[in-house]
C-alpha positions in Angstrom: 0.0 0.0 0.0 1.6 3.4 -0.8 2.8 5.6 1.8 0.8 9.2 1.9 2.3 11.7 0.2 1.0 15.0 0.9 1.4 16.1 4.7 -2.2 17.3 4.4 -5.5 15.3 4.4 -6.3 15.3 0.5 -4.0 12.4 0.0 -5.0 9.5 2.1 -4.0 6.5 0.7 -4.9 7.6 -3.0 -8.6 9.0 -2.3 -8.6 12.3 -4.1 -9.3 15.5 -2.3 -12.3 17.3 -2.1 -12.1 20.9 -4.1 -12.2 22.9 -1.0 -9.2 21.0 0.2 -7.4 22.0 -2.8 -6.1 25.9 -2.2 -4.7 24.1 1.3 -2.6 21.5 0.1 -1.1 24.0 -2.8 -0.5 25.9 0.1 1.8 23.1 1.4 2.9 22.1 -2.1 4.5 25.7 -2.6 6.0 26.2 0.9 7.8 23.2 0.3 11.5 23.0 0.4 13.2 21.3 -2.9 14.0 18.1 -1.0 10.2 17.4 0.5 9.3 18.6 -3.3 11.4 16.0 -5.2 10.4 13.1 -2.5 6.5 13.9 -3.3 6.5 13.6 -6.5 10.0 12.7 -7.9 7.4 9.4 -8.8 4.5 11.4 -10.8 6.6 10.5 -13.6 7.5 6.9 -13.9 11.4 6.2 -12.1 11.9 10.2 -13.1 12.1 12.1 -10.5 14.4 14.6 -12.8 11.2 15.8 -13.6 10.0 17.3 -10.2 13.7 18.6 -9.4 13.3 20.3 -13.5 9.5 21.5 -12.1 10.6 23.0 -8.8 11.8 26.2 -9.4 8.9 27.1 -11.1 6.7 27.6 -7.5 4.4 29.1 -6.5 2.0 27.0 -8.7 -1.1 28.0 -8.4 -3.0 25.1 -9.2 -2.6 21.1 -9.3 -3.1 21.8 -13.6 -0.2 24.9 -13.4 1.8 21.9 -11.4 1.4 19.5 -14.0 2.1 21.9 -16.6 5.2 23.0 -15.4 6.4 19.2 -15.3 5.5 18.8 -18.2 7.1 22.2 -19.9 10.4 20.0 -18.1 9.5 17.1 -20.4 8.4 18.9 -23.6 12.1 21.1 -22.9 14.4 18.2 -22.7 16.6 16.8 -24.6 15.6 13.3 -26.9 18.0 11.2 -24.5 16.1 12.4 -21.6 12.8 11.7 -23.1 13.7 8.3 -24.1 14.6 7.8 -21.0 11.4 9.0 -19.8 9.8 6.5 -22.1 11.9 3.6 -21.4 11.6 3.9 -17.4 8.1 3.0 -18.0 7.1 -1.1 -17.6 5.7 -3.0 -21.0 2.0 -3.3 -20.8 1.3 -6.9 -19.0 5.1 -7.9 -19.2 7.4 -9.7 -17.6 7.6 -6.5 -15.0 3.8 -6.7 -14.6 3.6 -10.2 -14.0 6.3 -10.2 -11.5 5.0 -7.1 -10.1 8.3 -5.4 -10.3 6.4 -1.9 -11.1 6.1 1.2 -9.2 2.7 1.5 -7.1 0.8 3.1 -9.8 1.5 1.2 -12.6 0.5 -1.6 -10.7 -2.8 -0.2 -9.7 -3.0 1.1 -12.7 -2.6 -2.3 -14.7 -4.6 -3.5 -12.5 -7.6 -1.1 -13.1 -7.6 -2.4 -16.8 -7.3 -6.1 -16.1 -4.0 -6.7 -17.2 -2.8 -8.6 -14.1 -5.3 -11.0 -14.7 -5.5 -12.0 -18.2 -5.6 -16.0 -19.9 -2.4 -17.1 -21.2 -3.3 -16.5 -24.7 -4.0 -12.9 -23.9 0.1 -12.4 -22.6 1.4 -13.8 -25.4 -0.7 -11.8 -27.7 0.7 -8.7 -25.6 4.1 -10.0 -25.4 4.3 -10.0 -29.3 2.7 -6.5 -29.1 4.8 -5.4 -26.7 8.3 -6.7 -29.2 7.0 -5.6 -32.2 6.5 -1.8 -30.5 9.6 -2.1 -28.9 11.6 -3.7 -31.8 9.7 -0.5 -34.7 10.1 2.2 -32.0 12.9 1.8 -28.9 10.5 2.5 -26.3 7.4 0.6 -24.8 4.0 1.2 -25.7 2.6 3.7 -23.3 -1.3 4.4 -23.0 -3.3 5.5 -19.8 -5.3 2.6 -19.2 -7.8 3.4 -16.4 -11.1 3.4 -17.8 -10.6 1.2 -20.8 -11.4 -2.0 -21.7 -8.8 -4.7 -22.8 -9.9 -4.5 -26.3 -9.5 -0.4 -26.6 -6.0 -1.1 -25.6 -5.2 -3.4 -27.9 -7.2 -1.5 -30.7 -5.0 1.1 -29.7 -1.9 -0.4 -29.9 -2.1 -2.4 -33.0 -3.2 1.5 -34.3 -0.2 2.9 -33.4 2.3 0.4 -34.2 1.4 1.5 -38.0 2.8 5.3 -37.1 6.1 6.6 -38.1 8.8 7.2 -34.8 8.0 11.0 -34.3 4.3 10.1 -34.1 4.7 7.7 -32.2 7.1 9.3 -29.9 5.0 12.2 -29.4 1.9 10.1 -28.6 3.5 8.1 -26.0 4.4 11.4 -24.3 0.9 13.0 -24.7 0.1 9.5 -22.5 2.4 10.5 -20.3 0.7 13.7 -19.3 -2.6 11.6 -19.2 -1.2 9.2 -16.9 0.7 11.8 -14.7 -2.3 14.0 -14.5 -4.8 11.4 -13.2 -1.8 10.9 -10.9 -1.9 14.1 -9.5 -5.8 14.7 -9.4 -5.4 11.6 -6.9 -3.3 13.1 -5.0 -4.4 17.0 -5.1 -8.0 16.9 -6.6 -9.2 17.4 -10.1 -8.0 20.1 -12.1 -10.3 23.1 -12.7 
């Protein structure tokens, strides 16, 4: 079970916070020191907590969406090599990571949410083959924010994109990423306005 991360009380174990309880916890978001910054949410971003140390300077934020903005002005700014290894840090969908649950808290939950921890072994291999061929045409794993779709969507989805050139491709994988890391947030600060 993961550990709170907000000293306040809109994070409790992953239960978002209410709206009212949102202008208090930026409040503490903002008057926090670099360190306490990059420990809450070095993991937004998958194994990259470069992304929160890139974000900090830009406090005050005055919203959880001007927070996730500025992390992701630090991913849309870096370097390719940085955002391949943005990519990369991020587990195959139902692979060898999933099933061993070697995967950060979210992406387990997250996996989870869309059945992929609990598939037929027919359905792994067919991801597994997925999975290489994305890996194999592209360099990086196929990345989709899962929570709220069905098994089929995803795999509509990925057979759709494996037919895209790199930058495409690149590209979408990182518009994912700012799905994935703003449902992360909203759990953790409230939804967006």
């Amino acid at each position: 079970m993961p550990a709170p991360l907000l000293y306040g009380s809109a994070m409790i174990l992953g239960i978002v916070a209410p709206a009212a309880e949102t202008a208090l916890e930026m409040a503490r978001v903002n008057a926090m020191d670099r360190t306490a910054f990059v420990a809450t949410f070095g993991g937004v971003f998958e194994n990259s907590p470069w992304v929160a140390a890139g974000a900090f300077p830009s406090a005050p934020f005055a919203s959880p969406s001007a927070l996730h903005a500025a992390m992701m002005g630090v991913v849309r700014a870096a370097p390719e090599a940085d955002r391949l290894r943005l990519l990369n840090a991020h587990p195959e969908l139902a692979g060898k990571e999933a099933r061993a649950k070697a995967m950060t808290d979210h992406s387990v939950a997250e996996q989870g949410s869309a059945g992929l921890d609990r598939m037929s072994e027919a359905d792994f291999a067919r991801f597994d083959r997925l999975n290489a061929a994305y890996r194999e045409k592209f360099g990086f794993p196929f990345i989709i924010a899962v929570r709220g779709r069905s098994r089929a969507e995803i795999v509509s989805e990925f057979e759709r994109r494996l037919a895209n050139p790199p930058a495409v491709e690149m590209e979408a994988d990182i518009e994912q990423v700012g799905l994935i890391t703003r449902m992360r947030l909203e759990r953790r600060l409230g939804p967006f306005e």
